[in-house]
N, C-alpha and C positions, 0 to 999 in steps of 0.2 A: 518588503517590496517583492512582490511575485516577479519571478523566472518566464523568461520566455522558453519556448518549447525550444532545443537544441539551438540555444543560440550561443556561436562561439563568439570568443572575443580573440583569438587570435588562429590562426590555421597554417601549417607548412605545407597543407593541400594546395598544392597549383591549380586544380579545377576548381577551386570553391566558389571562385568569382561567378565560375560559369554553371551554377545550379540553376534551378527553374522559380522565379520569383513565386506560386501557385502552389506547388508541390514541395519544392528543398529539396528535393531529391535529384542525383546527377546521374545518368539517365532520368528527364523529364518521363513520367510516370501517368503522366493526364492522360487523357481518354483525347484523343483526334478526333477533331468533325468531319463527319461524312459527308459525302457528296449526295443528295437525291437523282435519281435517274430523269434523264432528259423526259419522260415522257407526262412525270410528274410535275413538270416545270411551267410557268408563262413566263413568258421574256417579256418584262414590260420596255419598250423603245421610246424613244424621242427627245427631240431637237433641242439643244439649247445653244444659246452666244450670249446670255448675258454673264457680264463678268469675266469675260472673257478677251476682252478688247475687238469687238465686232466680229470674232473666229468662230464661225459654228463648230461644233461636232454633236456627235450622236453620243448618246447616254443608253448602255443597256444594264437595266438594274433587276431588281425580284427575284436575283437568281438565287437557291441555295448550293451554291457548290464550297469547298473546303476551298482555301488558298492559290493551292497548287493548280487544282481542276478552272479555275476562275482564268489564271495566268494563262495556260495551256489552251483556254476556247479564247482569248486576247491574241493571241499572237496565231491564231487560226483564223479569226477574223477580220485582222489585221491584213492577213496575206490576200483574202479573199477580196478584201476592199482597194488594196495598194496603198494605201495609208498609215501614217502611224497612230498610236494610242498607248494609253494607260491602263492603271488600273487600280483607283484608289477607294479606301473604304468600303469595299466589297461591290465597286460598279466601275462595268468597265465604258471607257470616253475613245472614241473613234474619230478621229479629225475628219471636218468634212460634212455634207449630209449625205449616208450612207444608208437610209433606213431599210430600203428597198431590197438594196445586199443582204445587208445583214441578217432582213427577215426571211428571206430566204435561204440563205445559208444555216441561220437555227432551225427551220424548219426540215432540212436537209438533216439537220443531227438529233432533229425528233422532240425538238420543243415546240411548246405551242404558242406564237407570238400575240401581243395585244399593243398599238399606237398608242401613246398618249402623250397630252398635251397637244400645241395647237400645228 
């Protein structure tokens, strides 16, 4: 039976749990995603409420930013709208129909916005 590559069967390492599923290595070792600069960006925008129980909110998606940078322009846009929001699977959900704000506000931090849907 072939050996997996360092794989232990028992460890008195207390961090072991906590390696990197990707790498095994404890400092995680990956390479981080960068963020592209706002100027290289479209912010696509718009409206959804279904599945939502009749609640609208705004949906702004197409962004490449890392994690962090994603969260950080949410709770920036958040303030700017007075609303709360999310931010799952790499797009952020603004309660509300806000698109007006919002695209202005992207535009203000040097993205280029585009509507879609109806």
């Amino acid at each position: 039976m072939p050996r997996e590559e360092n794989a232990a069967v028992y460890s008195s390492d207390p961090n072991f749990d906590h390696r990197c599923p990707r790498c095994k290595s404890d400092p995680c070792r990956c390479l981080k995603p960068r963020s592209l600069p706002a100027s290289q960006q479209i912010a696509a925008i718009r409206r959804e409420n279904k599945g939502r129980g009749g609640k609208t909110v705004t949906v702004i998606y197409d962004l490449k930013l890392n994690p962090a940078d994603l969260k950080n322009l949410s709770s920036q846009l958040k303030q700017v709208c007075g609303t709360g929001g999310t931010v799952k699977d790499g797009v952020i959900e603004i309660q509300g129909d806000q698109r007006e704000k919002i695209a202005a506000r992207l535009k203000e931090l040097g993205y280029r916005t585009k509507f879609s849907g109806g």
